[in-house]
C-alpha positions in Angstrom: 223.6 89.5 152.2 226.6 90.7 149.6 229.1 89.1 151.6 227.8 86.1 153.9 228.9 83.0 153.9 227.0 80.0 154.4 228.4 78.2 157.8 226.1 75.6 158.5 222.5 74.6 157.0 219.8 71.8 157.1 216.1 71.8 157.0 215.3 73.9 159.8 218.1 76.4 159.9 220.8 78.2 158.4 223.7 79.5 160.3 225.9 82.7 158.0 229.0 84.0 158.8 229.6 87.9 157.6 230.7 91.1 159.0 227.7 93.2 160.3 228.8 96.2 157.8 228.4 94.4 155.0 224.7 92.7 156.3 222.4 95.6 155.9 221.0 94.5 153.1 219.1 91.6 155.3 215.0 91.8 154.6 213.2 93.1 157.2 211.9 90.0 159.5 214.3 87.6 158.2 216.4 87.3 161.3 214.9 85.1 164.8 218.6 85.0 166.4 222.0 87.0 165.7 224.9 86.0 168.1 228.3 88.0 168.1 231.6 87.3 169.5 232.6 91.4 170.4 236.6 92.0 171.1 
């Protein structure tokens, strides 16, 4: 993730904030959740 900025972490999780364009460089199984706030 180029781009991403760490929002929020602790021993369990960590929460980035980035613009999906610039994320598709994410590993393949990385991801459990992805919430998005569309216009």
């Amino acid at each position: 993730m180029n781009s991403a900025q760490l929002f929020f972490q602790d021993t369990a999780i960590a929460i980035y904030h980035a613009d999906f364009l610039t994320t598709a460089c994410v590993p393949d199984a990385s991801v459990d959740l992805i919430v998005t706030s569309p216009p």
